[in-house]
C-alpha positions as CSV (number, residue, x, y, z in Angstrom):
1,X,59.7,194.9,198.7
2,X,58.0,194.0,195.4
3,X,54.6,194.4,195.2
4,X,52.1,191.6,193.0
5,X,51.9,194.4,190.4
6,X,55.2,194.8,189.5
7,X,56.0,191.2,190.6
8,X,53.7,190.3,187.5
9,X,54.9,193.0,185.2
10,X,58.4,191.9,185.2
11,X,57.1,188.4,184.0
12,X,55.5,190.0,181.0
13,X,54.0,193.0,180.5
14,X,50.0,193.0,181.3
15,X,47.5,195.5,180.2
16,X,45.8,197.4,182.7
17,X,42.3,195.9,181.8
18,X,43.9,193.0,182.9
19,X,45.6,193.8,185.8
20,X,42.4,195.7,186.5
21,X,41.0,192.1,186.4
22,X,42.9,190.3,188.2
23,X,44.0,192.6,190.9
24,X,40.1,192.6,191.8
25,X,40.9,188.6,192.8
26,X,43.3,189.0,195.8
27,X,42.4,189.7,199.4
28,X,44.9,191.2,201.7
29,X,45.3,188.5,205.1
30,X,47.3,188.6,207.6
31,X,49.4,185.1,208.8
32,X,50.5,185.1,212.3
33,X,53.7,183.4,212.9
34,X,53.4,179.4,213.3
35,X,49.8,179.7,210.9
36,X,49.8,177.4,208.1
37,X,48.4,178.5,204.6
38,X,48.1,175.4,203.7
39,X,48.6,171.9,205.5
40,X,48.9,168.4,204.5
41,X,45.7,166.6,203.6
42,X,44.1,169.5,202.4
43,X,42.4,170.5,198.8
44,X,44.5,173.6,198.0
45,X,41.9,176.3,196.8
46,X,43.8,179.0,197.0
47,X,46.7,180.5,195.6
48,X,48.7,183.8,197.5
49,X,51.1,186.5,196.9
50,X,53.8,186.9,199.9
51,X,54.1,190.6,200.6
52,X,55.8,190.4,203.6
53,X,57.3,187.9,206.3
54,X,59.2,184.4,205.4
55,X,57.0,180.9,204.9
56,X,58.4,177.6,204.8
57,X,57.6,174.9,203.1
58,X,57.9,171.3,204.6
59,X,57.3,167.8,204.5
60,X,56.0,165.9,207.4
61,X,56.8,161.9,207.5
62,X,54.6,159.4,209.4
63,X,56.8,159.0,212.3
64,X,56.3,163.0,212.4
65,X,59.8,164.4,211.3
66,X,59.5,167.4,209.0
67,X,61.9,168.0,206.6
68,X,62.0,171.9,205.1
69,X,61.7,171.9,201.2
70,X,61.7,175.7,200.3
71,X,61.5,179.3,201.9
72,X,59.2,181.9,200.8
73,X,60.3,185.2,201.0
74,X,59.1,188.3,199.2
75,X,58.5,188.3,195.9
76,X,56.9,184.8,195.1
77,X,53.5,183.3,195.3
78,X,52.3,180.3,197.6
79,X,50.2,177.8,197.5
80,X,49.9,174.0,196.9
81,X,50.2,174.3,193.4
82,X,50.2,170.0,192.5
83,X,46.9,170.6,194.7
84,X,46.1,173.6,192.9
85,X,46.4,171.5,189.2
86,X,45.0,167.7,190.2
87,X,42.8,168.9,192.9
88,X,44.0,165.9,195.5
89,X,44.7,166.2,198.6
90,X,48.8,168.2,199.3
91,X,51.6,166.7,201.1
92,X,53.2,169.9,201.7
93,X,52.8,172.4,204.5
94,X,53.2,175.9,204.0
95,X,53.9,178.0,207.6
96,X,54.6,181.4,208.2
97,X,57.9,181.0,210.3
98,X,57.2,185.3,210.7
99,X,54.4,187.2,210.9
100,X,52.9,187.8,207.0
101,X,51.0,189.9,205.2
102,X,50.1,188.3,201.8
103,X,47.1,188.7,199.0
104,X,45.2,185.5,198.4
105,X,42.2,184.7,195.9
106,X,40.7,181.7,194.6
107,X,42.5,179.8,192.3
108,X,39.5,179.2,190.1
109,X,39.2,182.3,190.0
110,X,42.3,183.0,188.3
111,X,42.0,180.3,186.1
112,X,38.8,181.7,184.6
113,X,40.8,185.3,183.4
114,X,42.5,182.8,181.2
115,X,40.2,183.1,178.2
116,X,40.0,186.6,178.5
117,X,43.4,187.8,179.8
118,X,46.0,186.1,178.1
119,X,48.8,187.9,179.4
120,X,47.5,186.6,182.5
121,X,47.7,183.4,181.3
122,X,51.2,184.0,179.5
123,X,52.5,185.0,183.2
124,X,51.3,182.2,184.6
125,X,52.8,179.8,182.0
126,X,56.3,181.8,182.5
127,X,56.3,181.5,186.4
128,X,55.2,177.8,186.1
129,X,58.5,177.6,184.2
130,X,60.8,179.4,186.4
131,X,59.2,177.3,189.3
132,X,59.4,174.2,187.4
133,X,63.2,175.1,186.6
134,X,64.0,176.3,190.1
135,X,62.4,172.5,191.2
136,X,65.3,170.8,189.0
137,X,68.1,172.8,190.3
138,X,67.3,172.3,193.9
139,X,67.0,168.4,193.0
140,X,70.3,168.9,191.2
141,X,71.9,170.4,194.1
142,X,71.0,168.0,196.8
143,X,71.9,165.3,194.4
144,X,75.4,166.4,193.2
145,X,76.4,169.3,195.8
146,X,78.0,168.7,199.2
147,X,76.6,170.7,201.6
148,X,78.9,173.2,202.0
149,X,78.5,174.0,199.1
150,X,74.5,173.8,199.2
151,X,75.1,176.3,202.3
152,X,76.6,178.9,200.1
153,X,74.1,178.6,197.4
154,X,71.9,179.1,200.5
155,X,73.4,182.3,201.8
156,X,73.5,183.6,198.1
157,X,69.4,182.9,197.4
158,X,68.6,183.8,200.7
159,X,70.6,186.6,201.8
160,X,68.9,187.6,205.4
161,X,67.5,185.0,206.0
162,X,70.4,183.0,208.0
163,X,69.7,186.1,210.8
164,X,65.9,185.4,210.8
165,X,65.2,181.6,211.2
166,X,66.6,179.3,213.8
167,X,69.3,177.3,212.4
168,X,67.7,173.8,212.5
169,X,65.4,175.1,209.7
170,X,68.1,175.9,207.3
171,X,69.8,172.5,208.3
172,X,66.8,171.1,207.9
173,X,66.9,172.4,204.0
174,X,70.0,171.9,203.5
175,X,69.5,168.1,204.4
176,X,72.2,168.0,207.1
177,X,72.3,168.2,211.2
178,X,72.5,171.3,213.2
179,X,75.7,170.5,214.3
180,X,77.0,169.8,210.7
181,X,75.6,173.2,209.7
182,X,77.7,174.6,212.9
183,X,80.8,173.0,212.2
184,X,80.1,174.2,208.4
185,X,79.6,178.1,209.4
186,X,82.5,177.6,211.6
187,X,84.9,176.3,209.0
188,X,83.9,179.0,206.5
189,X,84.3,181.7,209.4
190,X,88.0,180.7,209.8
191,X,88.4,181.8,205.9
């Protein structure tokens, strides 16, 4: 398990005035499975570190179907980060589909180290990037991939994760059926 310190550290290196700085912003809580750390409709205000446990990220439709976007898993931070930036109201859902341990301060409060800190800052810009390029290779995928071979792509980002989450989540990612995904796991099991 990676820790925020050295999560942030293999970003870019950050003094330890900074970190000192920063550090002092995040909160331990605790997520019991099926809590949401952030839900639809709601101002994000908060931005948090996953220590520990899985999170999903989803979209709900009006007629109430959800469809899973993204998993968090230990290292990454969470939050409704288009909330975070325009201050509207979020579409997305973030639920702990385990229970989680993660570190959470105010996002205005990060914001503010900017002026001092900027290797802070610098961090943040390069994780906005990564983020931003992860985004467009997801969009990619479902766009030119079959799902077969999304599945593998899957298994390779999220190694333990198949053994953790009930199945209709990750079919639910992948954008297929359950029973696609089980005929998929079954034709890759007979080699």
């Amino acid at each position: 398990m990676i820790d925020l310190k050295n999560f942030f550290n293999d970003l870019t290196s950050v003094s330890a005035e900074s970190w000192n700085k920063f550090s002092d912003l995040f909160e331990p809580r605790i997520l019991k499975k099926g809590d949401y750390f952030i839900s639809e409709g709601k101002i994000a205000k908060e931005l948090g570190f996953l220590e520990d446990g899985i999170i999903r990220v989803f979209y709900r439709n009006d007629k109430g179907a959800e469809y899973n976007k993204h998993f968090f898993v230990n290292p990454c931070l969470i939050g409704g980060y288009s909330s975070l930036i325009t201050n509207k109201p979020t579409k997305i859902n973030q639920q702990a589909l385990t229970n989680c341990t993660i570190r959470v301060a105010k996002y205005t409060d990060v914001q503010a180290l900017y002026s001092t800190c900027p290797d802070i800052e610098r961090a943040s810009r390069i994780l906005a990037e990564y983020y931003f390029v992860q985004k467009e290779q997801r969009e990619i995928e479902i766009v030119l991939l079959d799902a077969e071979e999304r599945y593998l792509i899957f298994q390779k980002q999220f190694p333990k994760l198949e053994q953790q989450i009930p199945q209709y989540h990750i079919a639910s990612y992948l954008g297929i059926t359950p029973t696609q995904l089980s005929r998929i796991r079954k034709r890759l099991s007979r080699g």
